[in-house]
Backbone bond lengths (Angstrom), bond angles and torsions (degrees), N, CA, C in turn:
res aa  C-N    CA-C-N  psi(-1)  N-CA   C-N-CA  omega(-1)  CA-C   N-CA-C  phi
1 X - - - 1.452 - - 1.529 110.68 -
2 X 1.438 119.48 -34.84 1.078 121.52 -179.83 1.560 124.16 -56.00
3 X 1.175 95.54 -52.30 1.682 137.51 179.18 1.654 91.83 -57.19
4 X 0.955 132.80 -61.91 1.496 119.33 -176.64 1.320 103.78 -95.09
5 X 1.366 143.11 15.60 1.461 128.32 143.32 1.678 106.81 -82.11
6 X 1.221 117.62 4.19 1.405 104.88 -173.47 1.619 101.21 -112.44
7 X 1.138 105.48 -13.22 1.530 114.79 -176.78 1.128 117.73 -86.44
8 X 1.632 99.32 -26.94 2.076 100.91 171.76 1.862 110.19 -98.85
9 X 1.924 94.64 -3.44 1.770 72.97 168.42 1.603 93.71 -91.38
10 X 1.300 141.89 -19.43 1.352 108.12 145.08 1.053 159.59 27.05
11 X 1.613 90.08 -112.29 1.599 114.27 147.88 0.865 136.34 -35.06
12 X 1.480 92.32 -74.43 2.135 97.42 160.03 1.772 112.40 -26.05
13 X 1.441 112.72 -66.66 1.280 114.76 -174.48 1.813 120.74 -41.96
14 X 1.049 103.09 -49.97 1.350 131.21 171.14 1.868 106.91 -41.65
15 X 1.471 109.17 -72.19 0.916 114.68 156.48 1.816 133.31 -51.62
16 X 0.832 110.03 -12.71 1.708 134.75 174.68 1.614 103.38 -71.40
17 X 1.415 104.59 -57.19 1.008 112.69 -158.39 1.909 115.49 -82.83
18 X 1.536 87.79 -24.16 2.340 85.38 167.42 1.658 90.47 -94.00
19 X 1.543 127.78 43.38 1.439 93.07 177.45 1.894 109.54 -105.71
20 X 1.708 93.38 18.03 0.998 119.23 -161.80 1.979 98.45 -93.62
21 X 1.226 125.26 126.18 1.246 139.87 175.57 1.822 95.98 -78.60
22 X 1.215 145.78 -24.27 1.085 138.49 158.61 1.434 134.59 -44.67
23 X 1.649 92.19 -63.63 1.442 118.17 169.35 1.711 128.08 -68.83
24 X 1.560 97.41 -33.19 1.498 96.58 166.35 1.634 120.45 -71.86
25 X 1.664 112.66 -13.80 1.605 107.72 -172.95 1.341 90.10 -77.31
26 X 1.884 118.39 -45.13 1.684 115.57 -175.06 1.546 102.49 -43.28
27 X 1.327 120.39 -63.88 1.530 127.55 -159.82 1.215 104.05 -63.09
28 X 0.893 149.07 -42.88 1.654 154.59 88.70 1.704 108.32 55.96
29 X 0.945 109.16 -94.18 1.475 138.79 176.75 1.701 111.72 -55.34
30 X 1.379 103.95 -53.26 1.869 121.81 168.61 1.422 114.24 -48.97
31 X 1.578 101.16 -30.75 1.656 96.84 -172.08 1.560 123.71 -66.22
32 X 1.710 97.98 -24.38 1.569 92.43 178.85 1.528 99.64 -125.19
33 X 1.353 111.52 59.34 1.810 96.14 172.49 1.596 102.19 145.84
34 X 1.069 108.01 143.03 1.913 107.84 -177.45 1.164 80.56 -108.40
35 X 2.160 73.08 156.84 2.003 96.00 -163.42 1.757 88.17 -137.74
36 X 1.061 98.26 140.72 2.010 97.07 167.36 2.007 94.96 -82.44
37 X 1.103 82.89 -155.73 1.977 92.85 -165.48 1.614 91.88 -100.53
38 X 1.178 152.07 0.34 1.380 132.16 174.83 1.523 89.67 -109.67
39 X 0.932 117.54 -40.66 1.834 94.23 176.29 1.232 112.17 -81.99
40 X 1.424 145.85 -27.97 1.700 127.97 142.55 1.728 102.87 -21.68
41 X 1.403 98.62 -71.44 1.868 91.07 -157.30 1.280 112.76 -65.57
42 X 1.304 129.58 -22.49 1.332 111.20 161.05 1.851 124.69 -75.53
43 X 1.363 93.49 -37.41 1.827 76.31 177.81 1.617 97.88 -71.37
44 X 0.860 137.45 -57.57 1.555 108.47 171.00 1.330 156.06 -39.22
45 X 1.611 104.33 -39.36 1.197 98.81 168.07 1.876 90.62 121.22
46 X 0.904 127.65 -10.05 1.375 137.14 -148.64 1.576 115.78 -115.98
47 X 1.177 119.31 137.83 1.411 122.61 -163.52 1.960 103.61 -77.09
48 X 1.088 131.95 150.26 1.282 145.04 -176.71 1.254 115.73 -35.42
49 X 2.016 94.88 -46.86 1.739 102.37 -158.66 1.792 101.73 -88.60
50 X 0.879 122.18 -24.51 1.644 151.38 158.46 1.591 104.53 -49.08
51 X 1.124 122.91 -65.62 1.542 115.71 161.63 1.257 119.70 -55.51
52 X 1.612 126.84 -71.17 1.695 110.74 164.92 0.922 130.77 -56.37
53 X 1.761 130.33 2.74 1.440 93.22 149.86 1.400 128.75 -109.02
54 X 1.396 100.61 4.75 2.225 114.47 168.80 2.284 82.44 -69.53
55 X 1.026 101.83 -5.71 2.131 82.69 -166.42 1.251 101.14 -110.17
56 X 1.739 115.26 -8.02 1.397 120.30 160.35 1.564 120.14 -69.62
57 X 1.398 97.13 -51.98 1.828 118.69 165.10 1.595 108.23 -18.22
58 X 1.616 80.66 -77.59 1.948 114.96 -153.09 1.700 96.48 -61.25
59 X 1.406 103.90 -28.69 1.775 101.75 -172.63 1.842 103.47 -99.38
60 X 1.310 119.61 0.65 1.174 132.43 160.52 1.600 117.33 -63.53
61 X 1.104 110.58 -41.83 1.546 118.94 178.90 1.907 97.95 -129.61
62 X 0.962 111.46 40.66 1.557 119.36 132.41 1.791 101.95 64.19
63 X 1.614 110.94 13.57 1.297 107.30 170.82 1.580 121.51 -73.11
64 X 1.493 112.47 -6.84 1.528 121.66 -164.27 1.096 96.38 -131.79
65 X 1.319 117.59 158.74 1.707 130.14 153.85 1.347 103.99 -154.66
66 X 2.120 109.16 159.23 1.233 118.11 -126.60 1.631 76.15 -134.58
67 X 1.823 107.34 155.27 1.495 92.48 143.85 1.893 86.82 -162.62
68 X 1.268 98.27 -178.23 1.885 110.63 -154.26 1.660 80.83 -109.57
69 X 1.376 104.66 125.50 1.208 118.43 145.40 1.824 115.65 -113.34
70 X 1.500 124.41 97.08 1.273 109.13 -164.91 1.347 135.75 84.45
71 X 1.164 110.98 -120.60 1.751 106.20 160.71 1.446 111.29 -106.93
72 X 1.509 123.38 -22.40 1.624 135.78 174.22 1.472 104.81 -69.42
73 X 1.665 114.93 145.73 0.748 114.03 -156.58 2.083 79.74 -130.99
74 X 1.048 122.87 131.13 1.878 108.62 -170.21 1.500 89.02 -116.75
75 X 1.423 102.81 166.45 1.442 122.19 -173.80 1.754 102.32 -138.65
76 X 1.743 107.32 149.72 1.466 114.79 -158.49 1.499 74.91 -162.49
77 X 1.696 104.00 154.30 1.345 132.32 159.72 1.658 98.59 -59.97
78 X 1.768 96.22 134.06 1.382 92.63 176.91 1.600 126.62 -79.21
79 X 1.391 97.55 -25.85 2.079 99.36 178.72 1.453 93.51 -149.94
80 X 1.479 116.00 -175.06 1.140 117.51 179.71 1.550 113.15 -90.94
81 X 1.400 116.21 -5.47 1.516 106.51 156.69 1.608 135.06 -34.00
82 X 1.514 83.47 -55.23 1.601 107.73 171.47 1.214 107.68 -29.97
83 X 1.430 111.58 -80.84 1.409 147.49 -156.77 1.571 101.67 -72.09
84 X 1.225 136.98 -7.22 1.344 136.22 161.61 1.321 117.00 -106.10
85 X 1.342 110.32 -22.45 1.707 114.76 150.74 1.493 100.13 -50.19
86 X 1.169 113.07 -64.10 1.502 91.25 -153.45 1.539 130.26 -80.57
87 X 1.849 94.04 -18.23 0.927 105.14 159.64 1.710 129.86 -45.03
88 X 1.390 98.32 -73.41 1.648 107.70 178.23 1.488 95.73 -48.42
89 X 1.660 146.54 -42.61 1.294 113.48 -148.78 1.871 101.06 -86.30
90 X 1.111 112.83 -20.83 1.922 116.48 170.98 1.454 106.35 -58.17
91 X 1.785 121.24 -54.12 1.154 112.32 175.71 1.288 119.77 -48.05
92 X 1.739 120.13 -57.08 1.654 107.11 -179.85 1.081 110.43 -74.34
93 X 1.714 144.95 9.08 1.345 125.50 169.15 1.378 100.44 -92.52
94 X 1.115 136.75 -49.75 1.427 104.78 167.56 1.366 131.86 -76.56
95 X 1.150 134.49 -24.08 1.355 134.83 153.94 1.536 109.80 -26.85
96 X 1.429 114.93 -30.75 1.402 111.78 -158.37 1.642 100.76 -113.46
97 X 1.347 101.74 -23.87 1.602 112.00 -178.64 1.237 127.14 -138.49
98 X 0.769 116.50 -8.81 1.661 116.33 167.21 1.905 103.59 -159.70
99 X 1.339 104.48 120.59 1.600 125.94 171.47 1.557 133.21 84.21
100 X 1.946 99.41 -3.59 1.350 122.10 -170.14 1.955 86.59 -71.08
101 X 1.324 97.93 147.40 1.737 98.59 166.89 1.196 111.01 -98.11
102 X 1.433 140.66 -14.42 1.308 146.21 -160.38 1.874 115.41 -157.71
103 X 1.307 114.48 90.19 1.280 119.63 177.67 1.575 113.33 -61.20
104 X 1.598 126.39 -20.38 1.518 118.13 -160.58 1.907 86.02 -113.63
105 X 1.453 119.92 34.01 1.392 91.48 178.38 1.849 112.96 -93.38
């Protein structure tokens, strides 16, 4: 019992952590293409230190991974978990709120 109360605060955590509108534009952006941290903050809109630390977050619970080209350091979805998280959760938000034709299917 223990063992799976620790596994759904986890989850929970996991879930904690995209509940962030910051991190989902990063994860967002990651899905089709690695970005170092000055091109995050400019296609966002977002200051440098503000991006590394939503990439401290996201690489906190293992949604990101990093590697050094040079002095840049780029960021990519780490597996396709990620990327089907986020997938499925866009599908049921609009399915459910904007463009779905049928909420009871």
């Amino acid at each position: 019992m223990i063992e799976q109360r620790q596994e759904l605060n986890r989850v929970a955590g996991y879930f904690k952590v995209l509940s962030d509108c910051s991190r989902i534009r990063i994860l967002t952006l990651l899905l089709n293409d690695e970005y170092c941290v000055n091109d995050l903050a400019a296609c966002l809109g977002m200051s440098k230190s503000a991006v590394s630390h939503q990439l401290r977050i996201l690489r906190s619970e293992c949604l990101v991974k990093s590697h050094r080209v040079g002095k840049q350091v780029f960021y990519s979805i780490s597996d396709t978990y990620v990327q089907e998280t986020l997938t499925a959760g866009k599908k049921h938000i609009l399915r459910y709120f904007g463009g779905g034709s049928n909420r009871n299917e």
